[in-house]
C-alpha positions in Angstrom: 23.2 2.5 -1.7 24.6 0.2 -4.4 22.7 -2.5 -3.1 19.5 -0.7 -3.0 19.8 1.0 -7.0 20.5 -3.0 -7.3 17.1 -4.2 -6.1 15.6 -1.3 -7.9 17.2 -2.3 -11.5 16.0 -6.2 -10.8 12.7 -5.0 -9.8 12.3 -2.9 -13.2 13.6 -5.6 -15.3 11.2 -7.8 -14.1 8.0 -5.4 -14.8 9.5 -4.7 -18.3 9.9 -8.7 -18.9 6.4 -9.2 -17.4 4.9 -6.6 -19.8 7.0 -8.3 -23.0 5.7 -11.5 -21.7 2.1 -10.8 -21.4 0.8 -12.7 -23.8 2.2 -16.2 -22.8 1.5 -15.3 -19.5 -2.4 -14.8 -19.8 -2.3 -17.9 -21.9 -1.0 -19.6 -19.2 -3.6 -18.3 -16.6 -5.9 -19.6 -19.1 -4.7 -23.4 -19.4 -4.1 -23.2 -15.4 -7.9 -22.1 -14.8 -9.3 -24.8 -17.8 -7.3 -27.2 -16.5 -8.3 -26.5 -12.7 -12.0 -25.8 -13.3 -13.4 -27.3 -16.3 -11.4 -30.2 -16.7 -14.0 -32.5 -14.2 -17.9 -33.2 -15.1 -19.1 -30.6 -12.7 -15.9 -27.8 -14.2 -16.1 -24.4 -13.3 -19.2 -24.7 -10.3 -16.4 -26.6 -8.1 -14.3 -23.1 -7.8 -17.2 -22.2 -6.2 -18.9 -24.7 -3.8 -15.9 -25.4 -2.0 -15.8 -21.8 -0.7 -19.8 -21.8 -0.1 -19.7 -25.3 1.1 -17.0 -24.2 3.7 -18.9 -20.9 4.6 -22.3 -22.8 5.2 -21.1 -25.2 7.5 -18.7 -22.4 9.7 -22.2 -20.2 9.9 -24.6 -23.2 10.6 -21.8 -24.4 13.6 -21.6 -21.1 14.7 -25.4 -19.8 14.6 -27.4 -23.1 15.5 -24.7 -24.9 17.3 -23.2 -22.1 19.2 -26.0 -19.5 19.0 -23.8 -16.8 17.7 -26.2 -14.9 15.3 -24.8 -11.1 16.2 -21.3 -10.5 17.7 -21.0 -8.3 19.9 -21.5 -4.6 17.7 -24.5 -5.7 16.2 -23.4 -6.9 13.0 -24.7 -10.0 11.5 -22.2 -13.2 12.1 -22.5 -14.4 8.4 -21.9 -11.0 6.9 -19.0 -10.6 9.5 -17.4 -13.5 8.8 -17.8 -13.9 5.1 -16.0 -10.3 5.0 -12.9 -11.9 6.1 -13.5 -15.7 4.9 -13.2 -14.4 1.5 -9.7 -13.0 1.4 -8.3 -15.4 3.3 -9.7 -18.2 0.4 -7.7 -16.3 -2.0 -4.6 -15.9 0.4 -4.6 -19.8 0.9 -5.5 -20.6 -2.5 -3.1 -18.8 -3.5 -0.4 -19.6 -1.6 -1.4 -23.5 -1.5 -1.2 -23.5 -5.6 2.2 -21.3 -6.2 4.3 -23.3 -4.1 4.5 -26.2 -6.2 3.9 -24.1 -9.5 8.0 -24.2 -10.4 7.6 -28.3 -10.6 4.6 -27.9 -12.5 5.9 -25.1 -15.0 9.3 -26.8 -15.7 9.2 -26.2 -19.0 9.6 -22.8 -18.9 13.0 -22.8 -16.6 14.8 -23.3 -19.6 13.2 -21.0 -21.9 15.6 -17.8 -21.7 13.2 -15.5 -22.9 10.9 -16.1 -20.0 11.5 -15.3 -16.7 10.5 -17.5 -13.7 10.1 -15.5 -11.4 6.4 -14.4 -13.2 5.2 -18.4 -12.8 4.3 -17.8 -9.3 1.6 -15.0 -10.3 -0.1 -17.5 -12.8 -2.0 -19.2 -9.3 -2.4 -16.3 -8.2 -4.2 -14.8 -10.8 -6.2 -17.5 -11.9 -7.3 -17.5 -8.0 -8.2 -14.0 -8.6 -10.5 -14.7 -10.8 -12.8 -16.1 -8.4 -12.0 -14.0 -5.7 -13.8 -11.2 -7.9 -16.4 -13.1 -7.9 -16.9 -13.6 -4.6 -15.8 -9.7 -3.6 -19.6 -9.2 -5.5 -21.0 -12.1 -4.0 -20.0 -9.6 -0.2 -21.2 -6.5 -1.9 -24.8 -8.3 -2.5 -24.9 -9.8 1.0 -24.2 -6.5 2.4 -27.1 -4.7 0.6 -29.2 -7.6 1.5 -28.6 -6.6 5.3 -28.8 -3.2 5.0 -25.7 -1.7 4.3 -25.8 0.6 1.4 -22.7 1.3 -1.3 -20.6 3.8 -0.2 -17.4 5.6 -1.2 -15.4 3.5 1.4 -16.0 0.6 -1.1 -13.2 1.7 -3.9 -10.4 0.6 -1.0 -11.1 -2.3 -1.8 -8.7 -2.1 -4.9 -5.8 -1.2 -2.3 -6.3 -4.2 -0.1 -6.6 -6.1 -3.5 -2.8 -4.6 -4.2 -1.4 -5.1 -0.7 -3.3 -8.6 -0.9 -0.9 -9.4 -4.5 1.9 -8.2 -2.7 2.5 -10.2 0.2 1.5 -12.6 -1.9 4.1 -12.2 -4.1 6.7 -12.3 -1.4 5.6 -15.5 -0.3 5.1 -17.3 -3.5 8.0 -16.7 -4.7 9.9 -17.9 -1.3 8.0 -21.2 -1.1 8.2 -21.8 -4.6 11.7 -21.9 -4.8 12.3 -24.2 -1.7 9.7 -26.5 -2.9 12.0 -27.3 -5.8 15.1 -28.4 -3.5 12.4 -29.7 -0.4 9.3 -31.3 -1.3 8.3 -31.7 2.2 7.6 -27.9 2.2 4.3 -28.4 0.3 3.0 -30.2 3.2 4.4 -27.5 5.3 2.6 -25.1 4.3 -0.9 -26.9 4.1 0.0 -27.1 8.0 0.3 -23.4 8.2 -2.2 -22.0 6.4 -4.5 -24.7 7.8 -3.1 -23.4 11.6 -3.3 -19.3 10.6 -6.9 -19.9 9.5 -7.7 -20.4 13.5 -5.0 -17.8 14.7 -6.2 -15.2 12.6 -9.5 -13.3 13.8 -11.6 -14.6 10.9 -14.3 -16.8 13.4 -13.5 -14.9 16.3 -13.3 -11.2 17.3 -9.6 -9.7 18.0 -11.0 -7.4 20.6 -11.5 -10.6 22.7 -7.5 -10.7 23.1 -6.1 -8.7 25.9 -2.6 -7.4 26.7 0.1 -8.7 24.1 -1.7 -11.0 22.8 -3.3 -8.0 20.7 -0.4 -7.0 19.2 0.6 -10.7 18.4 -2.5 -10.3 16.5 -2.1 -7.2 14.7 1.8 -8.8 13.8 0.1 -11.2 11.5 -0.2 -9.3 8.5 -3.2 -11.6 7.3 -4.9 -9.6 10.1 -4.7 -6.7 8.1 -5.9 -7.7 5.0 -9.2 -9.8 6.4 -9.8 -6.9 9.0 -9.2 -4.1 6.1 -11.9 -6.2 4.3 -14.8 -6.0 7.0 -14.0 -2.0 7.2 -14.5 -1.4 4.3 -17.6 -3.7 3.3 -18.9 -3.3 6.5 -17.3 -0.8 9.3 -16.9 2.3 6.6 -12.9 2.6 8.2 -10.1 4.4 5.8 -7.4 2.0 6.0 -4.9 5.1 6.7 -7.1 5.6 10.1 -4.9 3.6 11.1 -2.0 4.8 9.9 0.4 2.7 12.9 -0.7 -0.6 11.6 -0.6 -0.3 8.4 3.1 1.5 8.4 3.4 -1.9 10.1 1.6 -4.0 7.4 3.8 -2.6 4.7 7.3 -2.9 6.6 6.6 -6.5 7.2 5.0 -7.1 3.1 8.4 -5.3 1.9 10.6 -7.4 4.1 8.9 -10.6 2.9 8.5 -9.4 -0.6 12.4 -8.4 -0.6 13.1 -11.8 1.0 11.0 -14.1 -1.2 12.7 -12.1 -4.5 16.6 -12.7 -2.6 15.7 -16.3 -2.2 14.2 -17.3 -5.9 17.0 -14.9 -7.3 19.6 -17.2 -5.3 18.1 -20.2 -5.8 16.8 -19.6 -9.7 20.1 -20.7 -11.3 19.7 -24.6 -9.6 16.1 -24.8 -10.7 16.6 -26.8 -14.0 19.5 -29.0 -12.4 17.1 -30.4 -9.9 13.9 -30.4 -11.9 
């Protein structure tokens, strides 16, 4: 119980510090995205070609080379797979960015008014910012192809929230490794490059048979780029299905509570190694 009121206390403190540090924190989101996007010749266009560029080649392979126009309920392959390519660019951008943020944001560790902990969220709100982009950019393909605006729409903000915070959970675990193991950067480019095939993004779930369904619904990216095409496309409640997504949420709070025990432990080291 003591441990519990514990992990409530440090989760409080660290809203009430994000709130006081608001300021420097949105200026930082603000270097981090000049810096990113309009430090080259072409600037901010680049945030979004790459994600085009990478969604025009997966639907010209897929509908000239393999001749996979529909799937199999009808719905158009491009709109049924930009549904789900779109989160997952923000997952991996996400993830791909925060994990080396600590090295990049050394200057802060030994500021004792800021707390680190909040560095992570600077990636992954400056790859928000696209990712709203890009949730309109679904919203007009789907009226293009027929499917009107509906109410089922607005969940969209709640797959936005579970989105942040598995996120969070994650961030904040590779972050803090990365400072001690610098081959976990190229770790997780592996990984994310490996659960970009594994999870049903190019390819329907309801292929799998057996276990191998439930392996699938285990990955709790699953959820998120599934949630995305039943709400922009299927017109599905996420709480329809209430089993998986009490099991989406037990696994998010075990890796958020993880990834905070792991940066809490490891914190204190950061400015000895860095």
């Amino acid at each position: 119980m003591r441990k519990l009121y514990r992990a409530f206390k440090g989760f409080f403190h660290f809203i009430t510090d994000f709130w006081q540090n608001r300021y420097i924190f949105w200026q930082l989101v603000k270097r981090d995205f000049q810096s990113r996007y309009l430090g080259s010749y072409l600037g901010l266009p680049w945030a979004f070609l790459r994600p085009l560029m990478n969604i025009l080649v997966i639907w010209f392979a897929f509908t000239y080379g393999l001749r996979t126009g529909r799937i199999q309920d009808g719905t158009p392959f491009i709109l049924w797979f930009v549904a789900a390519e779109i989160p997952w660019t923000f997952i991996s951008e996400s993830i791909g960015s925060a994990t080396g943020c600590i090295g990049e944001y050394r200057f802060l560790i030994k500021n004792i008014t800021f707390r680190p902990s909040i560095i992570p969220f600077i990636k992954i709100v400056t790859a928000f910012f696209i990712h709203f982009f890009f949730i309109g950019f679904i919203m007009v393909m789907a009226i293009a192809y027929g499917y009107k605006p509906s109410i089922y729409w607005l969940q969209i903000f709640y797959y936005i929230f579970a989105t942040v915070m598995l996120l969070a959970g994650i961030a904040w675990l590779t972050s803090s490794i990365r400072v001690f193991v610098k081959d976990v950067g190229q770790i997780v480019g592996v990984v994310l490059q490996t659960m970009f095939w594994v999870t049903p993004i190019i390819w329907p779930y309801t292929k799998l048979e057996g276990n191998y369904t439930l392996i699938a619904k285990l990955n709790p990216f699953f959820y998120i780029t599934e949630g995305y095409r039943e709400t922009f496309i299927y017109k599905v409640w996420f709480f329809e299905h209430y089993n998986l997504t009490a099991l989406f949420w037990a696994i998010t709070f075990f890796v958020f509570a993880f990834g905070a025990f792991v940066f809490k432990k490891l914190k204190p080291h950061f400015a000895d190694v860095l």
